[in-house]
Residue, then its C-alpha position, 0 to 999 in steps of 0.5 A: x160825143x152823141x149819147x143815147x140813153x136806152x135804159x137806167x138801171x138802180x144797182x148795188x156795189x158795181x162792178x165795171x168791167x172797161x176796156x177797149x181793143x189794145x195790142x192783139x184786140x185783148x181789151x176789146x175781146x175781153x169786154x165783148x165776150x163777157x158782154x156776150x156770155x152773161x147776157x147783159x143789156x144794152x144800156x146806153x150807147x155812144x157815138x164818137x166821130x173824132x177821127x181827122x179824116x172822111x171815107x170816100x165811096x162812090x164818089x161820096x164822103x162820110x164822116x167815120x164814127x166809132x159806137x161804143x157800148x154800156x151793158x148792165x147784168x142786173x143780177x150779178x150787178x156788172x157793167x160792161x164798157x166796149x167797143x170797137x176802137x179807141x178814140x182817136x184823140x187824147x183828149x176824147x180818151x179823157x172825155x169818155x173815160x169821164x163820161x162812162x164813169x159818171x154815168x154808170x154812178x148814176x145808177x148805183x155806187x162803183x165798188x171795182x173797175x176791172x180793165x184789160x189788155x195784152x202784153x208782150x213781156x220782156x222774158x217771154x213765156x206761152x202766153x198762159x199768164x195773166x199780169x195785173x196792176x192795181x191802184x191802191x193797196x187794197x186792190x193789189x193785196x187782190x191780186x196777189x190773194x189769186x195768185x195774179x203776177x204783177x207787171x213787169x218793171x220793164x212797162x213804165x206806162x199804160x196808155x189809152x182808155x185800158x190805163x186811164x181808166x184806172x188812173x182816173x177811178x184812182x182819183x175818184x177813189x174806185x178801187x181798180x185793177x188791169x189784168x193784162x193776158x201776155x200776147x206774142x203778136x200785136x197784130x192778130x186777135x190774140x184770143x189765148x189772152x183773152x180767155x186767160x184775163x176772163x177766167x182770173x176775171x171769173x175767179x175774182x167775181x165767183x162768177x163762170x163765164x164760158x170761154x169755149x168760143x174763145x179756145x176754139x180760136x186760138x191759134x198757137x203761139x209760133x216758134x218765131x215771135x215777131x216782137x222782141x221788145x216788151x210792150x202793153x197797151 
């Protein structure tokens, strides 16, 4: 893991709102847009060439890599984690989720961590919906105080960066909640959910955040849905 440290910042009460692309892109759509729409600067950046193979080009091999990013709005005081990928190894995923906890600690106390992700639900609807979790009591009562639906019984486990994370603020005692926009294809981009996942973001933080560049994207849900059993992450 290679690490440049661009800018620190002395924040108040953050909000850390990290999530990678999951099923449909969600987790990474989500991150980038906010990142995007709110104007936040970049932080810190993060390099990690984990992936047990090379690129050839041109006769010439490289090592790929995958850059992740830390960007911090001062005046809302939020932190943005994204990036392009998940890490390829488990025991990265640990690594990093570790790693952006700590460092956004050293610039001021974590008051919520807010992932992301699609989901494919057991009883199907027009992806309008938005279903969260939660890792205590208090950030479930959240939840329900903005009418997030809860998720399915028929998920057992989130996995990757999108569900560890919270787990691990979990034990670092950080209040935490995932929102996951319900998806129909867990191929293509599925902008639709993340629209819905930053408006219930806004609605949490009193914060707007423009998602018109999201709704001109979305293509609408087909008659035939391509996977029938349900699904997160």
């Amino acid at each position: 893991m290679q690490v440049e440290v661009i800018e620190n910042f002395k924040l108040k009460d953050i909000t850390l709102i990290s999530s990678l692309p999951d099923m449909g892109k969600v987790g990474g759509l989500v991150t980038h847009h906010i990142a995007k729409k709110i104007d936040a600067r970049v932080a810190a950046k993060i390099i990690l060439t984990d992936k047990p193979w090379v690129n050839h080009k041109d006769g010439l091999v490289e090592l790929p890599y995958d850059e992740y990013k830390l960007l911090v709005d001062e005046k809302n005081s939020l932190v943005i984690f994204t990036g392009e990928n998940q890490p390829q190894e488990p025991t990265m995923v640990f690594d990093l989720v570790n790693f952006v906890i700590e460092m956004v600690q050293k610039w001021g106390n974590i008051k919520t961590i807010i992932s992301s992700g699609g989901y494919i639900p057991l009883q199907k609807g027009y992806g309008n919906e938005v279903f969260g979790v939660a890792n205590n009591q208090e950030s479930l009562e959240l939840l329900k105080t903005h009418n997030v639906k809860l998720l399915g019984e028929d998920v057992k486990s989130i996995t990757w960066f999108n569900g560890l994370v919270l787990g691990v603020a979990k034990n670092r005692n950080i209040n935490g909640v995932g929102l996951f926009g319900e998806i129909y294809d867990a191929e293509l981009p599925q902008h639709k959910a993340a629209k819905n996942i930053i408006n219930t973001i806004g609605e949490l933080l009193k914060l707007e955040i423009n998602t018109d560049e999201l709704e001109q994207k979305i293509v609408e849900q087909p008659v035939e849905i391509k996977k029938e059993a349900p699904g997160i992450g």
